[in-house]
C-alpha positions in Angstrom: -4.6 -195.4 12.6 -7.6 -196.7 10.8 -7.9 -200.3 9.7 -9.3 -200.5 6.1 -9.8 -204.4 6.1 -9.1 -207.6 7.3 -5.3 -207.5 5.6 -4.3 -204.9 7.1 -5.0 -206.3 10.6 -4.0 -209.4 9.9 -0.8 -207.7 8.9 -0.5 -205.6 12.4 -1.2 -208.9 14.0 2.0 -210.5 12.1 4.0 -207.4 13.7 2.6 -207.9 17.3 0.5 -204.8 17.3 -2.2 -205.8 19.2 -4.3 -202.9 20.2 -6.4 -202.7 17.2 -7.4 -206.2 17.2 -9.0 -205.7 21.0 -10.5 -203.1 19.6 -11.9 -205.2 16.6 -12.9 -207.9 19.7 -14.4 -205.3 21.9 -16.2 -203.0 19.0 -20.1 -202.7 18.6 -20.3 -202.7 15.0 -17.5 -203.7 13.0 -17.2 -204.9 9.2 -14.1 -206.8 8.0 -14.0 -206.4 4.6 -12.4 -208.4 2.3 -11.5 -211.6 4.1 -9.4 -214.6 2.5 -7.9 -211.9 0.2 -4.4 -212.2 2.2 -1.3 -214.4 1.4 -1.7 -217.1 4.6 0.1 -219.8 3.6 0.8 -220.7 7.3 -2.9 -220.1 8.6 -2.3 -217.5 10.5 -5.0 -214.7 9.5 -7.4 -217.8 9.2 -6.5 -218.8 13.0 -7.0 -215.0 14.2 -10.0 -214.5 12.1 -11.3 -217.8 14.1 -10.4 -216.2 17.6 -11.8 -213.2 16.6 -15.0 -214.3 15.4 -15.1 -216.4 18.4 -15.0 -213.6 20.7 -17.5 -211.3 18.8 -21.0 -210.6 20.6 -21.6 -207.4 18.7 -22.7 -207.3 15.3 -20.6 -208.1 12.2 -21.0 -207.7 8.8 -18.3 -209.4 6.8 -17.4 -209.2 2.9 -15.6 -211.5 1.2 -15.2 -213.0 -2.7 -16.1 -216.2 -1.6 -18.9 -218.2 -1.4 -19.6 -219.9 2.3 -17.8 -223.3 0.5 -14.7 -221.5 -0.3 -14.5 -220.4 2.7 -14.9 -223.8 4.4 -12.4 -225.1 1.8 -9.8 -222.6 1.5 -9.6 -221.0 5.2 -11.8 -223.2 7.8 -14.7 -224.9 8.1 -14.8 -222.9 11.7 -14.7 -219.5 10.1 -18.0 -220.6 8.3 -19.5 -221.7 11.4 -18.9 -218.6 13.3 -20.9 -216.7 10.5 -24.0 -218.3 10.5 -24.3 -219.4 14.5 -27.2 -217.9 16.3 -29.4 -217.4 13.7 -26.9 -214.9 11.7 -27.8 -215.0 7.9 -25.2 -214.9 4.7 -26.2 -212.6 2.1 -24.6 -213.3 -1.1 -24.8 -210.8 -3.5 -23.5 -211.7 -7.3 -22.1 -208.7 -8.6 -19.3 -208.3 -11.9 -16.1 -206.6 -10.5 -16.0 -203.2 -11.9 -12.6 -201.9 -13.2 -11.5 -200.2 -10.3 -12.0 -203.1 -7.9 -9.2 -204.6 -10.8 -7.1 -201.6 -10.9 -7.2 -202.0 -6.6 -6.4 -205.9 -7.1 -3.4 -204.9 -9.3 -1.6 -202.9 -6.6 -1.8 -205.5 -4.0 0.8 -208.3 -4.4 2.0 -211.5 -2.3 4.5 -211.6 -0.7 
């Protein structure tokens, strides 16, 4: 089963399926896509998203909504850290959401 982004392994990892997030660990290239978008009220994502990012030694490419700060402020300072050790670079990209980004935001709701 393919993972489309970071909430649906964070949500595998709430279940106790861990397979795919070794596999996430242990990848060459992997993206997580869309990171902070999950309900974590408990800081759970944030604290796997820490271990994994930890553990990476392969290349990464993460995409979020939110700007290095938010990050720092609404998940971890860590989870910042992680992205920009050993010379790694942020790319921020300042785009308008197009309407089917919105329609896709609609159909996802919190718990």
């Amino acid at each position: 089963m393919p993972v489309d982004d970071w909430r649906q392994l964070s949500d595998l990892l709430r279940e106790q399926k861990y397979g795919r997030f070794e596999d996430a660990e242990n990848a060459w290239f992997l993206v997580l896509d869309d990171i902070g978008s999950d309900y974590d009220p408990n800081k759970f994502s944030t604290s796997k998203l820490d271990k994994l990012l930890r553990s990476r030694r392969h290349w990464t490419v993460i995409t979020t909504n939110l700007t290095p700060k938010q990050i720092a402020e609404e998940l971890d300072p860590r989870i910042v850290s992680w992205m920009i050790r050993d010379g790694n670079k942020i790319v921020q990209i300042d785009a308008p959401i197009t309407p089917f980004a919105n329609k896709r935001n609609e159909n996802r709701s919190s718990p």
